[in-house]
N, C-alpha and C positions, 0 to 999 in steps of 0.2 A: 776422645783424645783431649787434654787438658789443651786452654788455651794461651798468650802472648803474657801470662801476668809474670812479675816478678815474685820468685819462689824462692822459700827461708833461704836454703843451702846454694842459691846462683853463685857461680862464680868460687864456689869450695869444690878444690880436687882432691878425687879419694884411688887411691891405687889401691886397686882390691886383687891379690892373690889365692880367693878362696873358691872353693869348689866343693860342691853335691848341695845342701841345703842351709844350716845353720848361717856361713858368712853369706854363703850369695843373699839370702833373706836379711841379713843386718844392710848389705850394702843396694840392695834394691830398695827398700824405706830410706837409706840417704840420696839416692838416685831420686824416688818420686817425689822428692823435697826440692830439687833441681841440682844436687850434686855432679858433675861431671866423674862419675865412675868409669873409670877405667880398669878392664876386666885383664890381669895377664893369667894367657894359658896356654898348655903346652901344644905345641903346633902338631900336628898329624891326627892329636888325641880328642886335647881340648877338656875344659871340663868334664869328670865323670859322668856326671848326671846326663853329658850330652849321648849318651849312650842307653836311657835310659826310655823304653817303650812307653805309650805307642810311640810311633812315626808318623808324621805327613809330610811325602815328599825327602824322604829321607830325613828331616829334621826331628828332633825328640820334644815335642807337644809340652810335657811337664818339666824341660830344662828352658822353656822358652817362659815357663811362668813368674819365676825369682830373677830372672837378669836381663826385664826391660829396662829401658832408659839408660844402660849403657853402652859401652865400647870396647868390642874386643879387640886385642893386642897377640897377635900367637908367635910368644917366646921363649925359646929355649934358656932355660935359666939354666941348662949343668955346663953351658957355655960359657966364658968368661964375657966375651961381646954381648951376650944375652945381659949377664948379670951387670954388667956396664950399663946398659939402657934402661935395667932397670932400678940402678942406682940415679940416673940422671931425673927418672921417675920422683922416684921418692923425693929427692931434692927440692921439687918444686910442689910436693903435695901438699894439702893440709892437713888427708888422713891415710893411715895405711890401715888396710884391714887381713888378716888372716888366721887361716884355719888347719894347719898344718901340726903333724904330733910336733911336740918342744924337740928345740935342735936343731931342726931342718933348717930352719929357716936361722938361725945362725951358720949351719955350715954353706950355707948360700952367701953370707957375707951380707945378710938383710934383714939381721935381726932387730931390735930398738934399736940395741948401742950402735949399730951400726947408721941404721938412720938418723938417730939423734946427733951425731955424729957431725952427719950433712945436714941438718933437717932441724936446729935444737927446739925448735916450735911446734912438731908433729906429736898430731896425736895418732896414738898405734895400739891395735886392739889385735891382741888373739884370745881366737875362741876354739875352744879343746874340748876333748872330754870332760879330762878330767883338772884341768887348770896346770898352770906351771911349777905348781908346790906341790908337797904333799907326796905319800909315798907310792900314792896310784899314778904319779903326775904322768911316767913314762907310760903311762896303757893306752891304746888306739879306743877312743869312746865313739861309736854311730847310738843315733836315739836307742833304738831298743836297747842295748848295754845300760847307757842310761834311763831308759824307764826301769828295767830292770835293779838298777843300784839305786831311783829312789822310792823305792818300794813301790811305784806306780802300778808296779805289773799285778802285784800281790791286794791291792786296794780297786780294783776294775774287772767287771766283767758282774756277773751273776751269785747270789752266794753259794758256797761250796763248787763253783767252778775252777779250773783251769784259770793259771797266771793269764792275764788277756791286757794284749794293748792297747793304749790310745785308738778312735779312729783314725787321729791325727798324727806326725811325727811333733809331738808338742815338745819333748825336751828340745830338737833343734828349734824349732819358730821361738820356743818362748829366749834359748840364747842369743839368735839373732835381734829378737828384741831387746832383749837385754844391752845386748851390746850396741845397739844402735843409740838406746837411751843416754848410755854410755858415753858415748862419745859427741853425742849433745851436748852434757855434761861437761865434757872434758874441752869441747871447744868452746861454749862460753865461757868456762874460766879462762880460756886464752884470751876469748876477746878481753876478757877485763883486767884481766893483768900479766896476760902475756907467757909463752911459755908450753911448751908441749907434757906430755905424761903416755905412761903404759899403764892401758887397760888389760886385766885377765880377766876373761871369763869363761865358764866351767861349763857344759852339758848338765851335769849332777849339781851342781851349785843354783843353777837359775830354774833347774826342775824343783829342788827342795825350798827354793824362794817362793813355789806357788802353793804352798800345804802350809797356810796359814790355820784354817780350820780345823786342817789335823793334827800341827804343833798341838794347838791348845786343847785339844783333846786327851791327848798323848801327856803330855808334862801337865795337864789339870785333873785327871785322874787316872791316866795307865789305859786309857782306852787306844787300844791296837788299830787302825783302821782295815777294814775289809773291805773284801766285793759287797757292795750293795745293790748291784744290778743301778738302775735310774735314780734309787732313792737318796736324800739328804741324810747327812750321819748325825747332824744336831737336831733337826724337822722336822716335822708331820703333821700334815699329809704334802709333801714336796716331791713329785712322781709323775712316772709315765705310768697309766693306765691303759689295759686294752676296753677299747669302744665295741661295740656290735661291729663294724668295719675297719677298724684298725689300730690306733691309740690318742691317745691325748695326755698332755702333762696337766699337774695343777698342781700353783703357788700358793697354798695355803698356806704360812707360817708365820702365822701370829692367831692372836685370839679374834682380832676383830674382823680378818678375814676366813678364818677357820666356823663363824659363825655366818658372815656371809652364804659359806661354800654350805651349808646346812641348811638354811633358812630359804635361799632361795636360787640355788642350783640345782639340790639334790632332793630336796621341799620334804628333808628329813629333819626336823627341828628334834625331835627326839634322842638325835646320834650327838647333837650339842653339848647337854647335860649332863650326858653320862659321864658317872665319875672318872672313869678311866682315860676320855676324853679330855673335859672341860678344860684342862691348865695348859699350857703352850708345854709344859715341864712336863707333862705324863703322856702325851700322845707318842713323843717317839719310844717311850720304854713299853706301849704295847705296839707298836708298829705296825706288827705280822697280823694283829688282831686290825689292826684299824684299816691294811689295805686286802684283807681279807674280806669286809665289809663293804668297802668303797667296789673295789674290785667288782661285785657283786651286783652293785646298782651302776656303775658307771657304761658296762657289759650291755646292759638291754638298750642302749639307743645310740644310734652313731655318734661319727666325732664332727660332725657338724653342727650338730642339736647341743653337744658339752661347751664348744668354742663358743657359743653364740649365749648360751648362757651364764659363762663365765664371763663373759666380755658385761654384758649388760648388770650381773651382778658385782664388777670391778673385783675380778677376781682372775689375780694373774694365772693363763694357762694358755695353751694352742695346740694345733695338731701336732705331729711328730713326722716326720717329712722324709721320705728320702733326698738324696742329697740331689737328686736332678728336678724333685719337684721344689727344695729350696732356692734352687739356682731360677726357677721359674715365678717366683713370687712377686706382686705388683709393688710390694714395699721395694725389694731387694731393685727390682727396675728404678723405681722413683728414689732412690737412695743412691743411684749409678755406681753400682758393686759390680754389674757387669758390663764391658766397654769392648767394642770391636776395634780393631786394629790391624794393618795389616803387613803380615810377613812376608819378605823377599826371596823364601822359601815355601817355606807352609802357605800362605798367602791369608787371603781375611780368616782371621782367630777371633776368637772372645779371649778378653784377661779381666782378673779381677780388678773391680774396682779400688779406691784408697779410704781407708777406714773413716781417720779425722778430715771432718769439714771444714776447712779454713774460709773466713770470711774475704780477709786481705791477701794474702797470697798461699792460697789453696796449692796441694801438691797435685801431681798428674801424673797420667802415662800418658806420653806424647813418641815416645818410641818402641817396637819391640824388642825381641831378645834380639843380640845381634848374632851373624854367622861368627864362625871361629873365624881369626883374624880378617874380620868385614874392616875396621879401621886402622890397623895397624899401621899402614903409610900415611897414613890419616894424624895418628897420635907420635909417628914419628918426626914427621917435620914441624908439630910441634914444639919439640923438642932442638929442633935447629938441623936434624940431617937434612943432607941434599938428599935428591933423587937420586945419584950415582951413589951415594952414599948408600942408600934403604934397599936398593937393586942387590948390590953387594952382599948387604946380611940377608937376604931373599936367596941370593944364588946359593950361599956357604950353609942356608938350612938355618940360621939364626931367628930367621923371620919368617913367617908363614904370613899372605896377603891374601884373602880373596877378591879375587878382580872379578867375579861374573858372579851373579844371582839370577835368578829364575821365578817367573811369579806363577 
């Protein structure tokens, strides 16, 4: 758990209306910056994703991973006193964030204009599929849709296999990212001269923002990207190998390291010169010949004897992990990627650590996810209700509270 410092976002409120991954993930990165996120969601239900296995203790495990550090609110928006409170919200934010198809959230009376409105300083980010233009704009986009529209699907997996996706949901993470940059962006120019702005951002947009490699492929000579299984489409030798016991990668992509990995990894000085070989520029147009070869000698000795001589010969490579023996790694511990924490449900959890190391005000998880309306009365008399007041929209179903936790 992070400790007492002061963090970039202290004292920035974001009312986050979003649900499954993409926004929760833009607003949990302004959360572990110290944003005070306030989570609204519909009471009974609550976020989708809260529904999403496994379970501990009836709570959903991987909807507790994207919305630490906040506060949920469980309110009824198709309410008018719903939508009232969440107008008083907006008012006092500095960010609104959401994830809802285009519309909705105007016919809720909380769209920009409507915030901007109350609000003319707000910065207000939604994130869609397919963005708020354009002729696809009205289509429902989840990642897969989207990997699938940026040819993600078609360019992964093995060659001649089956369309295959991400291990990752990366079209959502990388728009949550996106959007969280975003609005970085969008609030230092406020601090500097004042002034709110609407952010769009796309599923499909901030996926085709990462196919920098394959733009220039594509528009510098017509090259199509494919499944290449592990391999690089511009490098070689840049790959997972299988070892005698399991795989290893290796970074070889350049000349001066390509002669390393020859010289005194594979202690085949003769695979160097070969014409076919020799230029950074002809290794990948024989590829299939060169990890044919590799392939061949990498094979006879495990991947410990490869790590160790790659390492010594400064030649990027390592093993190939699964994801639980990654989660176990002494770097990953000394790096604090993974942090205990504990739920008022689930009770002690492990959650990811935060990527960037800040020197001076480092970000943290100092909270977990919260229960569906844990705060509600909480962020309500923030807001100026009385207690006979928050009792009232609790009794008419307006407000959902939970009063009891269980460890």
């Amino acid at each position: 758990m992070g400790g007492a410092l002061l963090q970039p976002l202290t004292d920035v409120v974001v009312v986050d209306f979003t649900r499954y991954l993409s926004g929760p993930y833009c607003t949990m990165i302004l959360a572990d910056y110290g944003a005070d996120v306030v989570k609204i969601e519909r009471p009974g239900t609550g976020d989708e994703s809260r529904h999403m296995a496994p379970f501990v203790n009836g709570e959903s495990y991987p909807s507790a991973m994207p919305n630490r550090n906040k506060r949920s609110l469980a309110l009824d928006l198709s309410r008018e006193e719903g939508r009232a409170v969440a107008r008083d919200l907006v008012a006092r934010a500095d960010v609104v964030v959401e994830n809802f198809r285009p519309g909705v959230m105007a016919r809720l009376g909380l769209d920009y204009a409507a915030a901007r409105a109350l609000n003319p300083d707000v910065v207000y980010c939604s994130v869609t599929g397919f963005g708020q233009t354009g002729p696809e704009s009205h289509r429902a986009g989840f990642d897969i849709i989207a990997q699938g529209m940026t040819g993600f699907l078609r360019m992964t997996g093995e060659p001649g296999g089956e369309p295959a996706k991400f291990g990752v949901a990366v079209n959502d993470l990388v728009a949550g990212m996106t959007a969280a940059t975003a609005v970085l962006a969008a609030y230092i120019r406020r601090l500097r001269e004042g002034g709110g702005q609407y952010i769009d951002v796309a599923l499909v947009d901030a996926g085709l923002a990462l196919t920098v490699w394959e733009a220039g492929a594509w528009w510098g000579n017509g090259e199509e990207p494919r499944p290449e299984g592990s391999r690089h489409r511009l490098n070689a030798p840049y790959q997972a190998f299988r070892t005698q016991d399991g795989y290893v990668t290796v970074g070889a992509n350049n000349d001066r390291l390509w002669q390393r990995l020859c010289d005194d990894v594979l202690e085949r000085p003769d695979l160097r010169d070969r014409p076919e070989y020799k230029d950074v520029r002809d290794r990948p147009r024989h590829v299939d010949q060169l990890t044919a070869e590799l392939q061949e000698i990498l094979s006879t000795r495990p991947t410990a004897h490869w790590v160790a001589a790659l390492d010594r010969a400064g030649v990027p490579g390592g093993p190939v992990l699964t994801y639980s023996e990654a989660l176990a790694q002494a770097q990953v511990a000394a790096r604090e990627m993974v942090l205990d924490v504990t739920h008022p449900v689930i009770g002690p959890m492990h959650a990811l650590g935060v990527p960037a190391k800040m020197s001076e005000t480092p970000a943290s998880v100092r909270t977990p996810a919260p229960l569906l309306g844990q705060h509600s009365r909480e962020v309500l008399r923030g807001l100026g209700r009385t207690d006979a007041e928050i009792d009232a929209l609790v009794a008419d179903g307006v407000v959902e509270e939970k009063t009891e936790v269980r460890n």
